[in-house]
Residue, then its C-alpha position, 0 to 999 in steps of 0.5 A: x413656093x407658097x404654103x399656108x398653116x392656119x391663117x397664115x402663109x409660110x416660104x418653102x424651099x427644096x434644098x437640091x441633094x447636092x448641096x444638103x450636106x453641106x448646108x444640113x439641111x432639107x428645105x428652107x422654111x420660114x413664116x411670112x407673117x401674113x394671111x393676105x396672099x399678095x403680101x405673102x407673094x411679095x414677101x416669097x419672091x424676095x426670100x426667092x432671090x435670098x434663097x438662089x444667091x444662098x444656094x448658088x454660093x453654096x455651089x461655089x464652095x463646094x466646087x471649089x473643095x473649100x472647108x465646111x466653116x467657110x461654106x455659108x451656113x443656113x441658120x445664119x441665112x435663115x436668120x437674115x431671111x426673117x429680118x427681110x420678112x419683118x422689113x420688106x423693101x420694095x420689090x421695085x428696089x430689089x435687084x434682080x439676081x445675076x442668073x435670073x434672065x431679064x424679060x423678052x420683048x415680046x413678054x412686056x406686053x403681058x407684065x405690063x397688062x399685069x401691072x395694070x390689074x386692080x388689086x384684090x380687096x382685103x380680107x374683112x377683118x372682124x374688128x374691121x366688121x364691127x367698126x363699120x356695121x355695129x360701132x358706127x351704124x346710126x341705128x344701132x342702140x348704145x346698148x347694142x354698141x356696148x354689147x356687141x363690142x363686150x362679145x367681140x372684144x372677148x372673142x379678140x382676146x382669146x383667139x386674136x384679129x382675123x377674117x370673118x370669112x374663115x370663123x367658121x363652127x370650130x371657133x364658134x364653138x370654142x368660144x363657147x365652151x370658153x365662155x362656160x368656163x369664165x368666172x361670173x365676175x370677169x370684168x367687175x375689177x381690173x385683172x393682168x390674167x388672160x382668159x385662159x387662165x381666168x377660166x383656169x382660175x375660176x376652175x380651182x378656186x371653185x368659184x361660179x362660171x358664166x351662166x347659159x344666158x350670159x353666154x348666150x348673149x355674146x353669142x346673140x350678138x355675134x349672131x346678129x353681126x354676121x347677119x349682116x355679114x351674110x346679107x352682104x355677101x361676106x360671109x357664107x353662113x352664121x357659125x353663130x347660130x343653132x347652139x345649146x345654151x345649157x351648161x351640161x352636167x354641171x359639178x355641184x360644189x358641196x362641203x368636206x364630210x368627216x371622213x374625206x378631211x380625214x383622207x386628205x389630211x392623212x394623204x401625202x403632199x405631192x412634190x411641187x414648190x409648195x412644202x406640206x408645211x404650208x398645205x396644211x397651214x393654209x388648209x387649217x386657216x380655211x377651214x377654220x375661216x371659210x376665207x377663199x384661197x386667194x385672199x389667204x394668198x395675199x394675206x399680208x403681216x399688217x393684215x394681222x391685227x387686234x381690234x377691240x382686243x380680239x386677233x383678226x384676219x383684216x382681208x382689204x386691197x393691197x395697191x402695192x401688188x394690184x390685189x383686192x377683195x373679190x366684192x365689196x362685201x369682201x372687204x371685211x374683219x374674221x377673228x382668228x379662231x381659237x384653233x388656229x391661235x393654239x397651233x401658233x398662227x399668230x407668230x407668223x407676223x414676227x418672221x422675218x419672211x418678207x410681206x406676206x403673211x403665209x410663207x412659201x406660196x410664189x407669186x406668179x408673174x400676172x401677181x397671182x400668189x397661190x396658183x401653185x398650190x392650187x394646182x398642186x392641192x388638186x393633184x392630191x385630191x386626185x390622186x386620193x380618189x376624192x371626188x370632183x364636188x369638193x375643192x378647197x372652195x368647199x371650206x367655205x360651204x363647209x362652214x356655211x352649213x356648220x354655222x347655219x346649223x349651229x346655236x339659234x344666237x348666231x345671225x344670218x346677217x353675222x354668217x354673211x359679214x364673216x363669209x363676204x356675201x352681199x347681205x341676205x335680207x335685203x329690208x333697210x335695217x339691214x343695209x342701215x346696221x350691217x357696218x355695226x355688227x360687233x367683233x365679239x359678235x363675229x368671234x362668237x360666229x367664227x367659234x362656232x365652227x368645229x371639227x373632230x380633234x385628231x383631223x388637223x392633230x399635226x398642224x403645220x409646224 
């Protein structure tokens, strides 16, 4: 008996009373593996015939009073019955069982108008859509072109190939509030994360999300697609269409006051793989450097360096572990700060512990270091009661408002070299002389930034 979850169809068998004990279990079920109802029958008669040779066997034993090893196990069956399913033969090939009967005379007229019947169009798929409407449509733009697979492609990798006939406003609006979640910068540098974790990604480093025009031009373009699609009569209607584009009570993200460091600071280190140790090693680097959680992950013992005499943090791509800054202005020098050579930073790079500069953070298996701390960092702020508008992100608004609060000899073209920003000033000065702004410049920078003496007073060793 044919059953369908989702979009795909499932073989169901009743296993009769008499033989339930011996087999244990109820009823047989195993996915075909398709959403195309004439492949799905193909498959169920095959795993029919599987299913009666089973069950008749079964019979037999336990008529015959045989003990219960040698009566055919299910799972054992099951396991030949998903085999058949991903390697079908032919039904023409497929004997017919001993006990089926063969057709009666008068039934061959009907089997063979049968056999004779047209077969029924597949389903159009939505990569099969855009191919012949958008892809190879001469009218169409390249930007169209371009546009309209970017939206599909992203659609593709977060639910999968399916029929345009069952997309419908449930997966419209999911792809919706996924897009709200992807980072700004999803598809400027190559990446192994699925979207899922990008949008998981973006959500705990803090960083900025697609905006409501963004968004709503994947959709515009889905939108037109199925436009075509119902002119044709594919479709039924446009689950693309009548949707709000504003992003909602957005979080605004804010820097650390005195008394929620203090909070966070003196609050316990939840249990988790990363020791309180390293929170708070990692905490300190970042409020003292307004570096952005990963690229203190991926911080590796070269990346330790004394340039024109003075210790820095060099933040540069790493081929070996397919890491690189998020921008090109990330590519950058910050002098370590006093604070942090005080507290010993500088003797990590004479450990013995492997390549990486800050020890204790797993790397997951897409490469990404310091995920775990990243949720684990979350559920203490959580559990301390601090609000949704700081995160470990906020480090970086923290000491981009000291230090464009501080003394009027800092520039703001410094505060951007040191932050990893595109330069604020735009004029050609500035792009001609941004490259020869002075490590004892950026140092002067770095040591602007302060805080109250008895908030990292326990450090981290």
């Amino acid at each position: 008996m044919l059953r369908i979850r989702g979009t795909t169809y499932h073989f169901r068998r009743i296993v009769p009373p008499a033989l339930r004990s011996a087999l244990n279990q109820r009823e047989i079920w195993v996915s075909l593996k398709t959403g195309y109802q004439n492949e799905a029958r193909k498959r169920a008669f095959l795993l029919h015939v599987r299913t009666t040779e089973l069950l008749e066997e079964t019979s037999r034993a336990v008529a015959e009073g045989q003990e219960r090893q040698t009566v055919p196990h299910v799972r054992d069956a099951l396991r030949d019955l998903h085999r058949l399913v991903e390697e079908p033969i032919s039904i023409e090939a497929m004997p017919l069982p001993a006990s089926r009967p063969r057709p009666r005379p008068q039934n061959m007229r009907k089997a063979s108008a049968v056999a004779t019947q047209k077969p029924k169009p597949q389903p159009l798929l939505l990569s099969e859509a855009l191919a012949r409407f958008v892809l190879k449509n001469p009218h169409a733009s390249a930007d169209t072109r371009k546009a309209t697979q970017r939206a599909v492609d992203l659609f593709l990798q977060a639910f999968g190939d399916a029929p345009v006939s069952i997309i419908g406003g449930e997966k419209a609006g999911a792809f919706r509030d996924l897009l709200f979640s992807l980072p700004a910068s999803l598809g400027k540098r190559k990446s192994s994360l699925t979207l899922t974790e990008e949008a998981e990604r973006a959500r705990e480093d803090g960083r900025p999300t697609l905006s409501g025009k963004s968004v709503k031009n994947h959709m515009m373009r889905l939108s037109a697609l199925w436009n075509q699609l119902l002119q044709r009569e594919l479709v039924k209607k446009n689950p693309w269409t009548g949707w709000s584009f504003e992003a909602g009570s957005k979080t605004i993200r804010r820097d650390w006051t005195t008394q929620e460091l203090q909070t966070l600071m003196t609050g316990d280190w939840p249990r988790s793989s990363v020791s309180e140790s390293t929170f708070r090693l990692v905490t300190m680097i970042g409020a003292y450097s307004g570096l952005r959680l990963g690229e203190i992950s991926h911080l590796r013992k070269e990346d330790l360096q004394t340039i024109d005499g003075i210790p820095c943090f060099v933040i540069q791509s790493h081929t070996e572990d397919g890491w690189s800054p998020k921008t090109d202005a990330g590519t950058r020098i910050i002098p370590v700060h006093s604070k942090l050579i005080e507290a010993g930073l500088l003797t990590l790079k004479d450990t013995p512990d492997g390549p990486y500069l800050i020890p204790g953070l797993n790397t997951s298996k897409d490469g990404v270091r310091g995920t775990v701390f990243g949720r684990s960092f979350s559920t203490m702020k959580t559990r301390l009661g601090l609000p949704a508008e700081i995160t470990f992100h906020s480090f970086r608004h923290s000491v981009s408002t000291q230090l464009r609060n501080a003394s009027a000899d800092i520039r703001e073209i410094w505060i951007d070299r040191l932050l990893g920003h595109e330069a604020t000033h735009k004029s050609q000065g500035t792009s001609t002389y941004l490259s020869g702004i002075t490590t004892a410049n950026l140092k002067q920078t770095v040591e602007a930034i302060s805080y109250p003496d008895d908030i990292f007073r326990k450090g981290w060793s």
